[in-house]
N, C-alpha and C positions, 0 to 999 in steps of 0.2 A: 527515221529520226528516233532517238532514245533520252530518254529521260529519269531522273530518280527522287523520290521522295524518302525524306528522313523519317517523317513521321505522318499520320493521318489521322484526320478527325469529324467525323460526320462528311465522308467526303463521298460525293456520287455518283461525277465522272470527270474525265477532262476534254475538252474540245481543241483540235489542232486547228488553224486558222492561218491560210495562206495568202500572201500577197506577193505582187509580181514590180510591186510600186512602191511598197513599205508603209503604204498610206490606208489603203482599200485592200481589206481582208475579207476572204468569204471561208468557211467553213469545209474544211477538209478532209477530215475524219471525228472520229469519236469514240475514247476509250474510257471503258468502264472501269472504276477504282478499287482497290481493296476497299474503302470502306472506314474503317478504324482498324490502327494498327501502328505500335511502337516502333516495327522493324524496316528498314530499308526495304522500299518497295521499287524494283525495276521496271521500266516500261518501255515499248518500240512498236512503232507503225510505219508500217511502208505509203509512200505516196507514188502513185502513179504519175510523172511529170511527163509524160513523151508527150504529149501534146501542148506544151507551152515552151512558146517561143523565147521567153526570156532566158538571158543570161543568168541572175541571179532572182532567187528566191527566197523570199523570207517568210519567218514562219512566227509563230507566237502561237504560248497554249494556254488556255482561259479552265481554270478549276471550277467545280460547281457543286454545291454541297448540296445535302438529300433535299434542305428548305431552300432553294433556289440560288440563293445568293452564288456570284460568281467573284471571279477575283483573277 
């Protein structure tokens, strides 16, 4: 999965979050952020799926800045 950020600020990582239901997410990887930064920032993780039987897959990714807060 690839993702891009236009801008950052006090940011500390992002967390990928998969679900098989759309409903019930558990925690799939975890990529660490530039930080602060006015420049397009590119990002990509691979997920290991060979083991889930579902058809589709859904994902959602949760920010989290260095003072906790997520978003």
């Amino acid at each position: 999965m690839k993702w891009t950020t236009a801008t950052e600020t006090n940011l500390s990582h992002f967390v990928i979050e998969r679900s098989t239901d759309g409903t019930n997410f558990s925690d799939a990887g975890m990529m660490f952020a530039y930080g602060n930064t006015t420049a397009k920032s590119d990002y990509a993780l691979s997920d290991n799926i060979s083991n889930i039987q579902s058809g589709i897959i859904y994902y959602r990714l949760r920010s989290v800045d260095v003072d906790g807060k997520t978003q």
